[in-house]
Biopython code that builds the backbone (N, CA, C, O; Angstrom):
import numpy as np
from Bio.PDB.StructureBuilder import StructureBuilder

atoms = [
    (1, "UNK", "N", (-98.185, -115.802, 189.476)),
    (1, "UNK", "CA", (-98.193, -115.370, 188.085)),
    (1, "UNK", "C", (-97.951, -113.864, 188.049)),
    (1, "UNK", "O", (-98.544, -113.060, 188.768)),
    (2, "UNK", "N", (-97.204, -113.619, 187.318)),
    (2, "UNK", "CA", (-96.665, -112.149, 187.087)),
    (2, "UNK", "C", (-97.597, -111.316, 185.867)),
    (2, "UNK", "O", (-97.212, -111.264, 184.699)),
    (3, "UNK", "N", (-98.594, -110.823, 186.240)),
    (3, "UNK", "CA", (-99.103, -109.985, 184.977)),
    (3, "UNK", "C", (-98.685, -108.749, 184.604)),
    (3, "UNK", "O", (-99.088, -107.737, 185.177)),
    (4, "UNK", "N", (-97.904, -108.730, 183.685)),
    (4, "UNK", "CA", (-97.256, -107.786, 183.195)),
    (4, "UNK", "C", (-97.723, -106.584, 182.584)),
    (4, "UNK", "O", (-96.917, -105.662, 182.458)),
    (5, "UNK", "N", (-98.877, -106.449, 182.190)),
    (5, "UNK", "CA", (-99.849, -105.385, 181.257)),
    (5, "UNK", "C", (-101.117, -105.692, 181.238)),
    (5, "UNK", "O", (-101.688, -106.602, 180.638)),
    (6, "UNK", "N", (-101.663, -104.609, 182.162)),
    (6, "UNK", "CA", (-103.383, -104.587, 181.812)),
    (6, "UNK", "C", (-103.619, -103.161, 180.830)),
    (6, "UNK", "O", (-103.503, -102.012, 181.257)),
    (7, "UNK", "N", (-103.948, -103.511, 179.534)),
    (7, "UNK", "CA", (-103.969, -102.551, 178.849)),
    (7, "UNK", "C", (-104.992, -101.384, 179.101)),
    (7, "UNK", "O", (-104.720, -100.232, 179.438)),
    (8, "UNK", "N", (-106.312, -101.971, 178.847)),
    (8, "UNK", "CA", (-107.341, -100.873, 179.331)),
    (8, "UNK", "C", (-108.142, -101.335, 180.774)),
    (8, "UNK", "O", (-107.722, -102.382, 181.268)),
    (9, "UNK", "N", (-109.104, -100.740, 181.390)),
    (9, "UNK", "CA", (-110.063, -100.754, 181.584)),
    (9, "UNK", "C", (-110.623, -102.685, 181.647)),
    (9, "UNK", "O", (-110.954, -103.405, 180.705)),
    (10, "UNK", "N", (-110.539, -102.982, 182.993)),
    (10, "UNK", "CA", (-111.374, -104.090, 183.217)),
    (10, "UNK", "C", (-113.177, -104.329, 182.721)),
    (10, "UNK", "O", (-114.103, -104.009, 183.465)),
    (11, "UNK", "N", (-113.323, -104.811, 181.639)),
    (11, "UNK", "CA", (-114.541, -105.398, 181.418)),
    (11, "UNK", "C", (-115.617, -105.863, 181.975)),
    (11, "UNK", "O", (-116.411, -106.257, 181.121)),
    (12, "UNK", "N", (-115.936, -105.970, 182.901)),
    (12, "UNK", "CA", (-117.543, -106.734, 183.634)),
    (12, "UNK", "C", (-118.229, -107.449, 182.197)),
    (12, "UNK", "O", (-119.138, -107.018, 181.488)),
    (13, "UNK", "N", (-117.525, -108.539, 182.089)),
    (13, "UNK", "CA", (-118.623, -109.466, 181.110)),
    (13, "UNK", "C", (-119.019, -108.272, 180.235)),
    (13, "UNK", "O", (-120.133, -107.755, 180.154)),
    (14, "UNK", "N", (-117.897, -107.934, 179.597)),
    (14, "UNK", "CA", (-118.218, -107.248, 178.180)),
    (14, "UNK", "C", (-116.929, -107.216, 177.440)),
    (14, "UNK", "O", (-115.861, -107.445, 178.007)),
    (15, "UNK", "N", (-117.032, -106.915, 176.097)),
    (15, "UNK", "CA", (-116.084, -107.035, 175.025)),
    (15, "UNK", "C", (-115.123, -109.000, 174.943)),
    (15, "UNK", "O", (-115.355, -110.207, 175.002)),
    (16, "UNK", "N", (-114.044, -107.993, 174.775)),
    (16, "UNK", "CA", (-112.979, -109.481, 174.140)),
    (16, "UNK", "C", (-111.660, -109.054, 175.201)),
    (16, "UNK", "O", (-111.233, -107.928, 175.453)),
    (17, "UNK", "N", (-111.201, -110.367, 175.703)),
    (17, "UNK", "CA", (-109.831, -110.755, 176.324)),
    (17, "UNK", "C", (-108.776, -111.318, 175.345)),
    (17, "UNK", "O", (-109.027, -112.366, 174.752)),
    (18, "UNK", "N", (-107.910, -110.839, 175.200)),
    (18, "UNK", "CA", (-106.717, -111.459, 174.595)),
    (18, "UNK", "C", (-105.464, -111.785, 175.592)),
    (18, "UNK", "O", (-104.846, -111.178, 176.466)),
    (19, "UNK", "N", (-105.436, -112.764, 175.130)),
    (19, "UNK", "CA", (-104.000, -113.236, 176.794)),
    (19, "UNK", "C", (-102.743, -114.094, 175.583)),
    (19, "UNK", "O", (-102.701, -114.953, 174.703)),
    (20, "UNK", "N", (-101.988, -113.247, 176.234)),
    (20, "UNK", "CA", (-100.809, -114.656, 175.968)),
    (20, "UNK", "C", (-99.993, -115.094, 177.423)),
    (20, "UNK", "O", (-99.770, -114.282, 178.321)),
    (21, "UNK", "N", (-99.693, -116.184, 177.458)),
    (21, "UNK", "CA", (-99.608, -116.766, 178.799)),
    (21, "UNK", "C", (-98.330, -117.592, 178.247)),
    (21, "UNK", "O", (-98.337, -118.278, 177.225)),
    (22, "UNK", "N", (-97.100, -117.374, 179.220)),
    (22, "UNK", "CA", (-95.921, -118.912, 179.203)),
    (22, "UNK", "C", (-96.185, -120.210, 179.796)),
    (22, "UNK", "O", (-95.794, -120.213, 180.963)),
    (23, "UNK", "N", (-96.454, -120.789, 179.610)),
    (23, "UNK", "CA", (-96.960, -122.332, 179.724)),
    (23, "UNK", "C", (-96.548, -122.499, 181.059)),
    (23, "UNK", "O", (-97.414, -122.890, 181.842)),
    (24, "UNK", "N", (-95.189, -122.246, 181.578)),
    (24, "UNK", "CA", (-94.820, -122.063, 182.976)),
    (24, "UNK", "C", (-95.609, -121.562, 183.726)),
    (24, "UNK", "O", (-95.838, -122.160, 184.777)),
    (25, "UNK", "N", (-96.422, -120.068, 183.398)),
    (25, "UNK", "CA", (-97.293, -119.496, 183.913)),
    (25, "UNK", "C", (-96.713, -118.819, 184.710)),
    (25, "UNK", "O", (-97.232, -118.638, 185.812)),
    (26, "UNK", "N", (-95.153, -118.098, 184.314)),
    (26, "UNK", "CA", (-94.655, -117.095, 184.556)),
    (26, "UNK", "C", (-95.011, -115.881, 184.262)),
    (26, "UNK", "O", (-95.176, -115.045, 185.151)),
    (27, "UNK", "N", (-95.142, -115.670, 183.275)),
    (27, "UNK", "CA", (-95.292, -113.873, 182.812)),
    (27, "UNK", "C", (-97.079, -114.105, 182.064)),
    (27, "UNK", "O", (-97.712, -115.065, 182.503)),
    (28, "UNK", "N", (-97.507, -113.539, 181.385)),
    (28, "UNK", "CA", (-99.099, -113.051, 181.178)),
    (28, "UNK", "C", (-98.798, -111.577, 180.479)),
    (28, "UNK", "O", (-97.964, -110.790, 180.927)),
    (29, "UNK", "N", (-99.727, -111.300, 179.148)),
    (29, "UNK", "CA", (-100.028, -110.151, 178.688)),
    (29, "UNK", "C", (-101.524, -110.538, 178.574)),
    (29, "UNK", "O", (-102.153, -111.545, 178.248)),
    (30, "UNK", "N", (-101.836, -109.164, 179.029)),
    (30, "UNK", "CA", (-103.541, -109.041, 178.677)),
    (30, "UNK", "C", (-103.998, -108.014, 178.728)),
    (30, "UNK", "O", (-103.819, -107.137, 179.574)),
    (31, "UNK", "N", (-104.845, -108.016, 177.528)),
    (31, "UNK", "CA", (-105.564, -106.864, 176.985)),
    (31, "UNK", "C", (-106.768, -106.966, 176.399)),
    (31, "UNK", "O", (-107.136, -107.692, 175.476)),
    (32, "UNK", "N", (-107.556, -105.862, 177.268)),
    (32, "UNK", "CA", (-109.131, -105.928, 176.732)),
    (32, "UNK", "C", (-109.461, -105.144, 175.708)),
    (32, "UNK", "O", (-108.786, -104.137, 175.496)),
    (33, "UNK", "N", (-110.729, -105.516, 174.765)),
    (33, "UNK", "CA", (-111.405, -104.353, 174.629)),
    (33, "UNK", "C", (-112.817, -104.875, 174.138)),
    (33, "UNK", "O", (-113.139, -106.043, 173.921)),
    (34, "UNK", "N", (-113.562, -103.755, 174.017)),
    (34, "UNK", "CA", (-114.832, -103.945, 173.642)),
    (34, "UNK", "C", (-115.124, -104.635, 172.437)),
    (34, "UNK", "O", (-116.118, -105.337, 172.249)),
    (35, "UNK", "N", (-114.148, -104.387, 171.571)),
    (35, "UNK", "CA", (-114.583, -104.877, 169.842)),
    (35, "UNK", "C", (-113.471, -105.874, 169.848)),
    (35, "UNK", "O", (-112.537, -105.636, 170.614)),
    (36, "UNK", "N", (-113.411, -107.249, 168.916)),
    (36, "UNK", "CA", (-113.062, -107.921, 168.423)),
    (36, "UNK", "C", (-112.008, -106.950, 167.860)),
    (36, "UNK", "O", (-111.033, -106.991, 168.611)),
    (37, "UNK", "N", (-111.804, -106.073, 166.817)),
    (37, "UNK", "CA", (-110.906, -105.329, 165.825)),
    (37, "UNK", "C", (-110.125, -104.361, 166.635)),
    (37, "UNK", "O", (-109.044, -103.916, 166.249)),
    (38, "UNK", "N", (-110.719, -104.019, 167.840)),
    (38, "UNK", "CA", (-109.561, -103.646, 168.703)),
    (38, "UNK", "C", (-108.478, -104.539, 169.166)),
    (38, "UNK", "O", (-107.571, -103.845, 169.626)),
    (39, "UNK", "N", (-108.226, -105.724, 169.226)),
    (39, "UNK", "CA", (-107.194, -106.884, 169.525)),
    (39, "UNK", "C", (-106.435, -106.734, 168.739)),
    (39, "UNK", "O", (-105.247, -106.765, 169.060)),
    (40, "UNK", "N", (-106.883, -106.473, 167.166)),
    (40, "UNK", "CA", (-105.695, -106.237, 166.103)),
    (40, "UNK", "C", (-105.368, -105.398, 165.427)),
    (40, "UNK", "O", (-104.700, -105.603, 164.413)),
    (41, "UNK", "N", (-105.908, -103.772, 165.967)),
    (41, "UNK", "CA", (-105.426, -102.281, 166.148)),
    (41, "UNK", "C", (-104.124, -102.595, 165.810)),
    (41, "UNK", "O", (-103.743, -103.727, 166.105)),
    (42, "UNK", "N", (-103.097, -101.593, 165.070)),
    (42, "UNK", "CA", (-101.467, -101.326, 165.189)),
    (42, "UNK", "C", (-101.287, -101.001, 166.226)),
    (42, "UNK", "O", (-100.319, -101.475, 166.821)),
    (43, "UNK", "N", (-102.130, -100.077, 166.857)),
    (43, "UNK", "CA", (-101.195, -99.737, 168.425)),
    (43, "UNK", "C", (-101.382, -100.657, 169.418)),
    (43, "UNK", "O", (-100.521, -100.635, 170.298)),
    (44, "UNK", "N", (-102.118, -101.330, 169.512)),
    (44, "UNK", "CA", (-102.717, -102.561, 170.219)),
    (44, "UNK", "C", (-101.646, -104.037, 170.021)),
    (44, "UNK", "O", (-101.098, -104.788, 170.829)),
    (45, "UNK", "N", (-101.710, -103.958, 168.258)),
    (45, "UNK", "CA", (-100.763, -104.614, 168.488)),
    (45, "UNK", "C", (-99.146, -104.537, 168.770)),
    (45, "UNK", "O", (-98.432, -105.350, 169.357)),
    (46, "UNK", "N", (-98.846, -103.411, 168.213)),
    (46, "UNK", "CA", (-97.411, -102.994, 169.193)),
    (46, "UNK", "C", (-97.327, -103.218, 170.303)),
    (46, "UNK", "O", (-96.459, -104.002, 170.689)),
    (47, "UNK", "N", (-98.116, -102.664, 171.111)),
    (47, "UNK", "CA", (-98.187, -102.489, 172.475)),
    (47, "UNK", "C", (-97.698, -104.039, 173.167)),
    (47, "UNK", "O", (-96.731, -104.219, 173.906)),
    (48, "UNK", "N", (-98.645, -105.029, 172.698)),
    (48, "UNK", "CA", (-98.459, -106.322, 173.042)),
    (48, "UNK", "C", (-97.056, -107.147, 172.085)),
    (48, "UNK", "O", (-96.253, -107.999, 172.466)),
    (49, "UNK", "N", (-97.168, -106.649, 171.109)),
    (49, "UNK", "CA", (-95.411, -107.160, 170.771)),
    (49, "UNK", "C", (-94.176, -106.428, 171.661)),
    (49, "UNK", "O", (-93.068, -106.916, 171.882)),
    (50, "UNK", "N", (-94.524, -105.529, 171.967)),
    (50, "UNK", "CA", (-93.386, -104.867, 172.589)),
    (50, "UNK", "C", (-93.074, -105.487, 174.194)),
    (50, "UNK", "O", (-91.973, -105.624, 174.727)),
    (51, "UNK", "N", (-94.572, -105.836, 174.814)),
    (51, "UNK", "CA", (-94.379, -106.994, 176.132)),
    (51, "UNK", "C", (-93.888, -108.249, 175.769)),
    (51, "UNK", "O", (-93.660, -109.099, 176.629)),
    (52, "UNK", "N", (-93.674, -108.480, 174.391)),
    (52, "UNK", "CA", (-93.373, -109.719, 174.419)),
    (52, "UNK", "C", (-92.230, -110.094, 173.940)),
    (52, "UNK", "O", (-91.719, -111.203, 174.093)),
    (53, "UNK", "N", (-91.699, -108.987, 173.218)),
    (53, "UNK", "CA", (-90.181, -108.885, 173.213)),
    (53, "UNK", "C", (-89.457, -108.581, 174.553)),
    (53, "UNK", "O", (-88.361, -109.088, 174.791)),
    (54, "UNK", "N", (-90.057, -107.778, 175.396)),
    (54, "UNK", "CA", (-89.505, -107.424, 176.590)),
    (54, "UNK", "C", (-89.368, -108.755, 177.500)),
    (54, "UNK", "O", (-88.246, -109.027, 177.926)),
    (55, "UNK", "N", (-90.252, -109.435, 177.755)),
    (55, "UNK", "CA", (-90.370, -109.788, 179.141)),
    (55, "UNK", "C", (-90.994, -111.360, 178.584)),
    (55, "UNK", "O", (-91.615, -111.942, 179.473)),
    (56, "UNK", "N", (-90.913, -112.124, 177.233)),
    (56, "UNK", "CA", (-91.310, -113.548, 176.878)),
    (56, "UNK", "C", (-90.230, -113.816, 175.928)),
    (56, "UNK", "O", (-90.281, -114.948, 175.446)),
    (57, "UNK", "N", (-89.427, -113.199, 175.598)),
    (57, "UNK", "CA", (-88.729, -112.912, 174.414)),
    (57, "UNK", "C", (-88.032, -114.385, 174.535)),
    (57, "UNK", "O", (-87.124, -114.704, 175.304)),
    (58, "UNK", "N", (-88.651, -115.137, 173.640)),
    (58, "UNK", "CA", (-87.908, -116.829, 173.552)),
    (58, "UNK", "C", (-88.313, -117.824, 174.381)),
    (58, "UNK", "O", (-87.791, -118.933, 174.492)),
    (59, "UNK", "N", (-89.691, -117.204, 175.225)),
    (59, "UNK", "CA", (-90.245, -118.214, 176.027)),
    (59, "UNK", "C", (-90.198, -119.337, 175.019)),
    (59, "UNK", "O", (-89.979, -119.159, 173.821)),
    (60, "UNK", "N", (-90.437, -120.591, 175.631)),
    (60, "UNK", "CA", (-90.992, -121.955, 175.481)),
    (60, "UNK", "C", (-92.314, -121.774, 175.688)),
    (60, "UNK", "O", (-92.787, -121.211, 176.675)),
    (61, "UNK", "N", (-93.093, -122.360, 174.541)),
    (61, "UNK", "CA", (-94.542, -123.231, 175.084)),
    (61, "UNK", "C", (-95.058, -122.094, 175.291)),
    (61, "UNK", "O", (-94.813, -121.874, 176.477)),
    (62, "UNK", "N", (-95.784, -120.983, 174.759)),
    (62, "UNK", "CA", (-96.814, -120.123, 174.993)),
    (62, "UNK", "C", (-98.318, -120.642, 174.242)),
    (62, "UNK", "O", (-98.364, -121.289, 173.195)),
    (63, "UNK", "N", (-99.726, -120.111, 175.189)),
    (63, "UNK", "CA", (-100.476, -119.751, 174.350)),
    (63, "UNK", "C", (-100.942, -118.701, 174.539)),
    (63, "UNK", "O", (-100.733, -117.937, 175.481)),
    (64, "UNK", "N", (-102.055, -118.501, 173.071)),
    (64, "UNK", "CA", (-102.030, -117.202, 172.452)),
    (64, "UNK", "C", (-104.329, -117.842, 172.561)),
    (64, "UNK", "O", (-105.034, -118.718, 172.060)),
    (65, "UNK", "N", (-104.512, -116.561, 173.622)),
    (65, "UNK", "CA", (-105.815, -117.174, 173.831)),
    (65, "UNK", "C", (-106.900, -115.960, 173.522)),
    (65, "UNK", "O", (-106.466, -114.890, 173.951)),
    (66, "UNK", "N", (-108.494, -115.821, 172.745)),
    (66, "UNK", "CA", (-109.150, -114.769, 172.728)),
    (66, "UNK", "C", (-110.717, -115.485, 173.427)),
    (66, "UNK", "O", (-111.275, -116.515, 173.051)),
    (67, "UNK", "N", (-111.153, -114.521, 174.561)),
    (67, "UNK", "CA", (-112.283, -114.251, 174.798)),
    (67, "UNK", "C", (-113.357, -113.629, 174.528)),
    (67, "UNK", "O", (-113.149, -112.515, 174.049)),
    (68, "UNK", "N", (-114.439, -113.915, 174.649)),
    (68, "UNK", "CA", (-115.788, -113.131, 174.478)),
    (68, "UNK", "C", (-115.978, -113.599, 175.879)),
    (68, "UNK", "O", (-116.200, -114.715, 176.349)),
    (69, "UNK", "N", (-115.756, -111.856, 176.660)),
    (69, "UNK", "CA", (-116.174, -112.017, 178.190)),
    (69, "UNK", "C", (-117.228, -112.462, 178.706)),
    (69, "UNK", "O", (-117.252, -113.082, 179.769)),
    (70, "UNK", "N", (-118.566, -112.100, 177.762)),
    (70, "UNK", "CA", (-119.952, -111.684, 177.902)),
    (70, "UNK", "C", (-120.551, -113.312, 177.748)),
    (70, "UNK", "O", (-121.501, -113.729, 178.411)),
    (71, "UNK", "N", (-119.894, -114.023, 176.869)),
    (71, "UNK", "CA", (-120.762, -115.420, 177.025)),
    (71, "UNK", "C", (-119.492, -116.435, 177.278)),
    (71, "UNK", "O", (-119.711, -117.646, 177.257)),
    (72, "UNK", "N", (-118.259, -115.973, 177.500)),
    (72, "UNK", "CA", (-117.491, -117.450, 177.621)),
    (72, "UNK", "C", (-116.848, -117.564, 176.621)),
    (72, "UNK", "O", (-115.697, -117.156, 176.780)),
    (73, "UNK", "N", (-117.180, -118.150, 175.078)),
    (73, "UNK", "CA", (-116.584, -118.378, 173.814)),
    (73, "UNK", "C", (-114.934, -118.326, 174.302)),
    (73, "UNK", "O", (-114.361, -117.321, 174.722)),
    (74, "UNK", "N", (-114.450, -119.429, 174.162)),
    (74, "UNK", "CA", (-112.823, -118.885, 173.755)),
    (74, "UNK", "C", (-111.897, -119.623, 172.874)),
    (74, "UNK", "O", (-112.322, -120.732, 172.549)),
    (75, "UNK", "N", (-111.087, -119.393, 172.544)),
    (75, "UNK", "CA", (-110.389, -120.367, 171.384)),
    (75, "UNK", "C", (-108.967, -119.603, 172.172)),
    (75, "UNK", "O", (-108.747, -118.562, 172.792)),
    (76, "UNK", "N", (-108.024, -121.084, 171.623)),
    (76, "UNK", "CA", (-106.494, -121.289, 172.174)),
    (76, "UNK", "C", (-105.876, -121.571, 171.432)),
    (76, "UNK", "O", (-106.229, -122.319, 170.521)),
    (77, "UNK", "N", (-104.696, -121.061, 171.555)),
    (77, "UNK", "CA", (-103.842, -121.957, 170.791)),
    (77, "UNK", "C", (-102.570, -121.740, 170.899)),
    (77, "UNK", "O", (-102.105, -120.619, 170.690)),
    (78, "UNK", "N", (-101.623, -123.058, 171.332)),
    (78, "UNK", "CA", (-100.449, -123.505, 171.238)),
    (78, "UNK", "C", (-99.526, -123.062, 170.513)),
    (78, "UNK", "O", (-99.628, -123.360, 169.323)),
    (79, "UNK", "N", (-98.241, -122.161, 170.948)),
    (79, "UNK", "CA", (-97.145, -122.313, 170.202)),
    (79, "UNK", "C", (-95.934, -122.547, 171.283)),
    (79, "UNK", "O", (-95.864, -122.213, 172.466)),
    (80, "UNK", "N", (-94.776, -123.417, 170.234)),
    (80, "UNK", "CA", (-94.218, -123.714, 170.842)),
    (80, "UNK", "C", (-92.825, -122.716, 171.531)),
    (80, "UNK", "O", (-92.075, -122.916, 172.487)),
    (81, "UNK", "N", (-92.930, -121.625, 170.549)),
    (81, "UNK", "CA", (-92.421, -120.643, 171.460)),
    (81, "UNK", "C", (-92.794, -119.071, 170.632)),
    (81, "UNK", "O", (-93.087, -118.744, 169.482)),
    (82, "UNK", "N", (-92.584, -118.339, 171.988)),
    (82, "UNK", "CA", (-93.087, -116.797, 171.755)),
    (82, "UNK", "C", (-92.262, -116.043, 170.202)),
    (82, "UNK", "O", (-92.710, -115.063, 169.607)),
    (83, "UNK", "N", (-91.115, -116.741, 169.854)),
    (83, "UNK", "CA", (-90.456, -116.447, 168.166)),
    (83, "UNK", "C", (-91.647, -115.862, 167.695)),
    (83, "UNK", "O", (-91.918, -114.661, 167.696)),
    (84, "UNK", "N", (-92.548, -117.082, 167.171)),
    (84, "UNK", "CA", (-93.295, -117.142, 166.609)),
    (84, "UNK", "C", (-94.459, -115.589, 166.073)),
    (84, "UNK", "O", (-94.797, -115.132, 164.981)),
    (85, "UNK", "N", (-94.780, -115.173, 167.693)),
    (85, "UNK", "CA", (-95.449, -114.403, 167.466)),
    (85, "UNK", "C", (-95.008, -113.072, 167.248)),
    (85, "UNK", "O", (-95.844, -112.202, 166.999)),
    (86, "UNK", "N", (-93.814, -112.809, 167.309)),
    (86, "UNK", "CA", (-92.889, -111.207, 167.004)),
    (86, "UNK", "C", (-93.103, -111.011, 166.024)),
    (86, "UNK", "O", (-93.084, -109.822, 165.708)),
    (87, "UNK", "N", (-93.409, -111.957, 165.031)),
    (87, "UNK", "CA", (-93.511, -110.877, 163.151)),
    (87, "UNK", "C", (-94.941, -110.672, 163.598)),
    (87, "UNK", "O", (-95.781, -111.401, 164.125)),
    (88, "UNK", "N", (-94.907, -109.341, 163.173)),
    (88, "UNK", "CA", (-96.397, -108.260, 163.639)),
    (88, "UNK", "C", (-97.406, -109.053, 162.310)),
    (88, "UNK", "O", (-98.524, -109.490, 162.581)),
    (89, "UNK", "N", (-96.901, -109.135, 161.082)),
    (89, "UNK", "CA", (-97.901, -110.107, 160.145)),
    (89, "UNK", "C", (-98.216, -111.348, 160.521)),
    (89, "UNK", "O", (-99.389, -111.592, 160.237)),
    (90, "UNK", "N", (-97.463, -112.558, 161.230)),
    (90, "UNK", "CA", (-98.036, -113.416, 161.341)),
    (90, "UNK", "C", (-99.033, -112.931, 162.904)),
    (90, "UNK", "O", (-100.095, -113.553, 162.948)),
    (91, "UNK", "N", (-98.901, -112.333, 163.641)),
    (91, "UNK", "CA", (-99.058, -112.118, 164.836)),
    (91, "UNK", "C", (-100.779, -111.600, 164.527)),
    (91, "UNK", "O", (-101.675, -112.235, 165.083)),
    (92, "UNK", "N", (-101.084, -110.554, 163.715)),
    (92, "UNK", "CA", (-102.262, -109.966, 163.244)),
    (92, "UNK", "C", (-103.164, -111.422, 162.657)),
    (92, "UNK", "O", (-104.289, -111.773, 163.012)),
    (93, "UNK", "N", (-102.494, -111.913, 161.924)),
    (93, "UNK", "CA", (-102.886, -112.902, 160.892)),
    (93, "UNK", "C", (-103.778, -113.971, 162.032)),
    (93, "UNK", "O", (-104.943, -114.352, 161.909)),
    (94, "UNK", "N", (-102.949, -114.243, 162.983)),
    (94, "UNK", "CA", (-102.959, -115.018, 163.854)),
    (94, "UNK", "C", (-104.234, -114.716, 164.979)),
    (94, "UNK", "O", (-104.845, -115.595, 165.587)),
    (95, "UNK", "N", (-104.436, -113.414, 165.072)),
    (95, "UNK", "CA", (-105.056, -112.968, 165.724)),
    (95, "UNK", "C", (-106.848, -112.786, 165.060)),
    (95, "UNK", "O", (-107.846, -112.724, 165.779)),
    (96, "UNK", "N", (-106.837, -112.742, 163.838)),
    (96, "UNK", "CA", (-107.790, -112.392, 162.746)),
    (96, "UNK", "C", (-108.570, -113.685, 162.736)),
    (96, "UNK", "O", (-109.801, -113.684, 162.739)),
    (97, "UNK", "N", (-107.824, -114.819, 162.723)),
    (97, "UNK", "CA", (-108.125, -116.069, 162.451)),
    (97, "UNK", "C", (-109.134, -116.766, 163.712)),
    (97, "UNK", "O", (-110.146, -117.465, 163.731)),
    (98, "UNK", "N", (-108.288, -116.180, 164.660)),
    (98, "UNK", "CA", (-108.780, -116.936, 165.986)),
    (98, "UNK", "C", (-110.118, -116.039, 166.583)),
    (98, "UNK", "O", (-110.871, -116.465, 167.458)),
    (99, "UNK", "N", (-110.269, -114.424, 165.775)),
    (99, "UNK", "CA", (-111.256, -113.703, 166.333)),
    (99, "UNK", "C", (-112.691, -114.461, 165.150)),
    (99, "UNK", "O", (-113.869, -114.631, 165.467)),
    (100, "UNK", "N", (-112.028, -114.778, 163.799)),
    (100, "UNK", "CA", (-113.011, -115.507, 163.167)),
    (100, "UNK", "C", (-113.730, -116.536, 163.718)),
    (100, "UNK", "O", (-114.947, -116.422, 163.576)),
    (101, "UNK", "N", (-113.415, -117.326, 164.195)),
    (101, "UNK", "CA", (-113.537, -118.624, 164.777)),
    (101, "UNK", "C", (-114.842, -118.193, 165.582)),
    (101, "UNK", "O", (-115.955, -118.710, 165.489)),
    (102, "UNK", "N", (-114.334, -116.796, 166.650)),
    (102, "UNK", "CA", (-114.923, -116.759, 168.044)),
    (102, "UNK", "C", (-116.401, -116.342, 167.428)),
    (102, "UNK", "O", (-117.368, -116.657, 168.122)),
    (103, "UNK", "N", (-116.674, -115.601, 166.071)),
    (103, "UNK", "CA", (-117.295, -114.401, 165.343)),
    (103, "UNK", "C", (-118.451, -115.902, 165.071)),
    (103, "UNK", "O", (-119.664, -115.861, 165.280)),
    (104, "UNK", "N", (-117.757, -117.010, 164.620)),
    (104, "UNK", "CA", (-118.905, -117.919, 163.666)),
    (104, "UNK", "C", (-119.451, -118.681, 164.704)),
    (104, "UNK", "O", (-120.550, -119.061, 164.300)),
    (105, "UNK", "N", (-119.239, -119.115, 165.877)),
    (105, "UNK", "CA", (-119.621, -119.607, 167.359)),
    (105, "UNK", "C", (-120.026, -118.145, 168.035)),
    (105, "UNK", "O", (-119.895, -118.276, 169.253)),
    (106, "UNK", "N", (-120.448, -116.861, 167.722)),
    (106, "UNK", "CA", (-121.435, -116.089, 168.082)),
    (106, "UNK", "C", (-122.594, -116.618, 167.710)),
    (106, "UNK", "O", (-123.584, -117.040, 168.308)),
    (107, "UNK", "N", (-122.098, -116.454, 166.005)),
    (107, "UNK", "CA", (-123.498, -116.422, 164.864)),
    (107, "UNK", "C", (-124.252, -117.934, 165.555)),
    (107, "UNK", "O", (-125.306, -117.884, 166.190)),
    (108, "UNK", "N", (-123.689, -118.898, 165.358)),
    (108, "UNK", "CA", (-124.384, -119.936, 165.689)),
    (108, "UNK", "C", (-125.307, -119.926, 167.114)),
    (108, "UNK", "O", (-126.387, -120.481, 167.316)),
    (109, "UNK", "N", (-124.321, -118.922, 168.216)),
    (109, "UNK", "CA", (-125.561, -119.332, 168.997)),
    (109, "UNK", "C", (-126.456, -118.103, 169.463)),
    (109, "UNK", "O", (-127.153, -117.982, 170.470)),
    (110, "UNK", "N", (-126.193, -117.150, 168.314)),
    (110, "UNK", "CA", (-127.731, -116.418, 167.623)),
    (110, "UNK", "C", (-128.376, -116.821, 167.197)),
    (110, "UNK", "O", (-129.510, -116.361, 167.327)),
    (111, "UNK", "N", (-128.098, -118.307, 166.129)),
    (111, "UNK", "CA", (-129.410, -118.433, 165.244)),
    (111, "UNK", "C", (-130.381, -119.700, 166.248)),
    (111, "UNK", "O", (-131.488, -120.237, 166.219)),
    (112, "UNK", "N", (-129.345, -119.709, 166.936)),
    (112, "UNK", "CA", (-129.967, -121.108, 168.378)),
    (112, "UNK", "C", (-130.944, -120.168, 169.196)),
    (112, "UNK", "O", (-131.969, -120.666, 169.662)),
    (113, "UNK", "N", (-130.728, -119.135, 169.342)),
    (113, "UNK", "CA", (-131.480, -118.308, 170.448)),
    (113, "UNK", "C", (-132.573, -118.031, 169.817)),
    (113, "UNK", "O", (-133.492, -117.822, 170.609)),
    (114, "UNK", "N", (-132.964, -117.909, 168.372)),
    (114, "UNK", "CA", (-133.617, -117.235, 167.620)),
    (114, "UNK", "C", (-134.289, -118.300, 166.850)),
    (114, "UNK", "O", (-135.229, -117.921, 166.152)),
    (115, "UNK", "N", (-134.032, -119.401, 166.838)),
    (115, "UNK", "CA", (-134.991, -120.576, 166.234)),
    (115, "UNK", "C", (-136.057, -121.168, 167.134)),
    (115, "UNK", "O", (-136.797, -122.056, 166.711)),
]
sb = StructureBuilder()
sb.init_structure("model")
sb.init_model(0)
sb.init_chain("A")
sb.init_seg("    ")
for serial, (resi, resn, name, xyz) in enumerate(atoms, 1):
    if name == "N":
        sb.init_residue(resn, " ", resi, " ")
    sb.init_atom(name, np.array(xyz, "f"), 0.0, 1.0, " ", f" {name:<3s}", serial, name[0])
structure = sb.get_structure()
């Protein structure tokens, strides 16, 4: 597997992973950071559109995956090709949605820890 971009600073079981991966499991973008709202930064997200125009540009079959290093949590998701994710609006949109997801499977297993 070819990883193409480690943006910051490796995590030790902290913050959020964002990966997009070619289903082939040729190329890989990944980028950490501490906050959820850093994944969908403008420069953050440039940064990762610009690997993916470069070096996925028309892959087949990508997914588009976010972590919470610290407990596991992750959500995936399927597209059938990297097109998809080049408009920087659907790409944010896309990204917002899937950090929601990860945000309400925190809460829940706060209020589990705490009952």
């Amino acid at each position: 597997m070819n990883n193409i971009e480690e943006h910051s600073v490796k995590h030790d079981k902290k913050g959020y992973e964002l990966k997009i991966i070619s289903c082939s499991g040729t190329e890989t973008v990944v980028i950490n950071s501490f906050e959820l709202q850093g994944l969908y930064a403008n420069d953050t997200v440039k940064h990762v559109l610009h690997k993916l125009t470069s070096n996925m540009n028309h892959k087949h079959d990508v997914m588009l995956s976010i972590t919470n290093n610290s407990n596991g949590i992750s959500v995936v998701r399927d597209y059938p090709s990297s097109v998809r994710l080049n408009d920087i609006n659907h790409f944010v949109k896309e990204i917002k949605e899937i950090a929601n997801i990860i945000l309400g499977y925190e809460v829940g297993e706060e209020k589990i820890h705490h009952d």
